[in-house]
C-alpha positions in Angstrom: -33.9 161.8 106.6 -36.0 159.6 108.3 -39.1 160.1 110.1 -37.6 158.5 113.0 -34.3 160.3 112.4 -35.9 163.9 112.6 -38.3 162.6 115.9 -35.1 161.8 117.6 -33.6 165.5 116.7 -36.7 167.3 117.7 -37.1 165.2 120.8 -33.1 166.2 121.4 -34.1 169.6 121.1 -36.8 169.8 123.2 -35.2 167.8 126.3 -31.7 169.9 125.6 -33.6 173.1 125.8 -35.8 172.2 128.4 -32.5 171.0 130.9 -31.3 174.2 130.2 -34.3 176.0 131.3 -34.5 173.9 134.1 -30.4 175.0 135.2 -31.1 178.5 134.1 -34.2 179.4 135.8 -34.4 181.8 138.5 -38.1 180.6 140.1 -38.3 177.6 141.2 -41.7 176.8 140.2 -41.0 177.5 136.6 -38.0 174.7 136.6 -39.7 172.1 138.2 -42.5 172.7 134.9 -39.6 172.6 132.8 -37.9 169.5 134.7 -41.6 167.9 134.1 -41.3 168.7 130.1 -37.3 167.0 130.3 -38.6 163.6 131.9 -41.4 164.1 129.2 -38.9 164.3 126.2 -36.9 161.3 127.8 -39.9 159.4 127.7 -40.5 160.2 124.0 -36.6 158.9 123.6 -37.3 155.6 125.4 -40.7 155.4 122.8 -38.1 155.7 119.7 -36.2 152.9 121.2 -38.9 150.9 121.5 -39.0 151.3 125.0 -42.3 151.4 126.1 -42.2 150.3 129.4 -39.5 152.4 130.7 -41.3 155.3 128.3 -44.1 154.4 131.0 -42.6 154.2 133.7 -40.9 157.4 133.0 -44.2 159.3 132.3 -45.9 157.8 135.2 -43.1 157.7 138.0 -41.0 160.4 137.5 -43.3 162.9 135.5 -46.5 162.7 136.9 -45.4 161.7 140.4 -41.8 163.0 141.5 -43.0 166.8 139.9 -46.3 166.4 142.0 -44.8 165.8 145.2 -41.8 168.6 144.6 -44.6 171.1 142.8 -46.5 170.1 146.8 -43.4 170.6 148.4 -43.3 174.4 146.8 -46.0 175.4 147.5 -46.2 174.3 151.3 -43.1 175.8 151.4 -43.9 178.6 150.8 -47.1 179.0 152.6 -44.7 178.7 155.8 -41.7 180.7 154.9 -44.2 183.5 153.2 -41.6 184.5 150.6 -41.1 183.6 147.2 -38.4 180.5 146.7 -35.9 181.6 144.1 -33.2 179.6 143.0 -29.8 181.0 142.2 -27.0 179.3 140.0 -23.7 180.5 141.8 -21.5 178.6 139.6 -22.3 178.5 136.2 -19.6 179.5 134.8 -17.5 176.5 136.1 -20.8 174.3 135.7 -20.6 176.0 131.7 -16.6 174.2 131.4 -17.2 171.3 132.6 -20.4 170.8 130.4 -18.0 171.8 127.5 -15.3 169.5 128.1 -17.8 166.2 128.6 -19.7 166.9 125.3 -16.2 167.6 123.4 -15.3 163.8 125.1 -18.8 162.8 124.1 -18.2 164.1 120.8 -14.7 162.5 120.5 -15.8 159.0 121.7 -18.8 159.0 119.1 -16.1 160.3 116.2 -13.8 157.8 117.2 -15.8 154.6 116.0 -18.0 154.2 113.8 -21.6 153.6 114.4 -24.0 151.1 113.5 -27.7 151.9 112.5 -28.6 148.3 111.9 -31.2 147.5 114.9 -32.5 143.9 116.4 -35.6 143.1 116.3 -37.4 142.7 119.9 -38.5 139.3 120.3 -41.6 138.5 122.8 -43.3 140.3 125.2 -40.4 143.1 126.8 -42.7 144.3 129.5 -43.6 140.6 130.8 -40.3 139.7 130.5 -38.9 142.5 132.8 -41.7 141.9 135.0 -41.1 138.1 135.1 -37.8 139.2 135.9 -38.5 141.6 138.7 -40.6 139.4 140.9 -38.2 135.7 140.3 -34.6 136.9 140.0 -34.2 140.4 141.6 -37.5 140.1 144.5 -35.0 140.4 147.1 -33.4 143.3 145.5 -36.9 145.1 145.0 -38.1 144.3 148.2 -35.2 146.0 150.1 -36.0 149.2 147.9 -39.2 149.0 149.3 -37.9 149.2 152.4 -35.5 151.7 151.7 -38.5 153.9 150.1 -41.0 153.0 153.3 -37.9 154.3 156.0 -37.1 157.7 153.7 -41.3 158.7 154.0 -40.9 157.6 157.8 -38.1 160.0 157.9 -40.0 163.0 156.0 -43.1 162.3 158.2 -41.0 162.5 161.4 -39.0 165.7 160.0 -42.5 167.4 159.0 -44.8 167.0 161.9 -45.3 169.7 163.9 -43.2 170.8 167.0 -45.2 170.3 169.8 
């Protein structure tokens, strides 16, 4: 077994177990740490497929700033409420079959051909590529996110100002 081989099955481990905790958890808190420690095991993923930029991206976006502003959110929440936010999972046991029936069609569809292990190379510079990318072909595309992005904190701003 390669060393890449037993990276990818102890980063599997870590971001199965961790998305379980994260389902499974009764506080709140708690599974937004273990939601941070899944986008961290993705990350490691997108690093073993010579990823690096959406390994980045994934660390810097979605772990460090999506679990800030929910971990924020939390905690403001529950200075106004003045109870403790618990999570409940009503329907796990439904949730539980239909988990089991897409990873035994996962399963099937991976059985069913056979898989190659023989990699390309990268060529050039990925991360200047997708950046060169970003700001020729799809600006107008990025731009309208950033629309999209600026109306949603309008929205949150509006919906969290105080009632006067």
């Amino acid at each position: 077994m390669t060393g890449e081989a037993l990276g990818f099955y102890c980063l599997s481990a870590v971001l199965v177990g961790s998305a379980l905790a994260v389902v499974l958890t009764k506080n709140l808190f708690h599974a937004v740490l273990w939601l941070a420690l899944a986008l961290t095991g993705t990350a490691g993923i997108f690093l073993l497929l010579d990823a690096e930029f959406l390994a980045a991206v994934q660390l810097l976006l979605y772990a460090g700033g999506i679990v800030t502003v929910v971990v924020f959110a939390i905690v403001v929440t529950e200075r106004l409420v003045g109870e403790r936010i618990s999570q409940t999972s009503r329907h796990i046991a439904s949730g539980a079959a239909v988990s089991i029936v897409l990873a035994g069609l996962v399963v099937k569809a991976i059985m069913a051909g056979p898989l190659t292990s023989i990699r390309t190379p990268m060529t050039g510079d990925v991360t200047a590529l997708i950046g060169e990318t970003v700001l020729t072909r799809f600006v107008l595309p990025f731009e309208l996110l950033a629309l999209v992005m600026l109306a949603g904190l309008m929205g949150a701003i509006y919906f969290a100002r105080p009632e006067d």
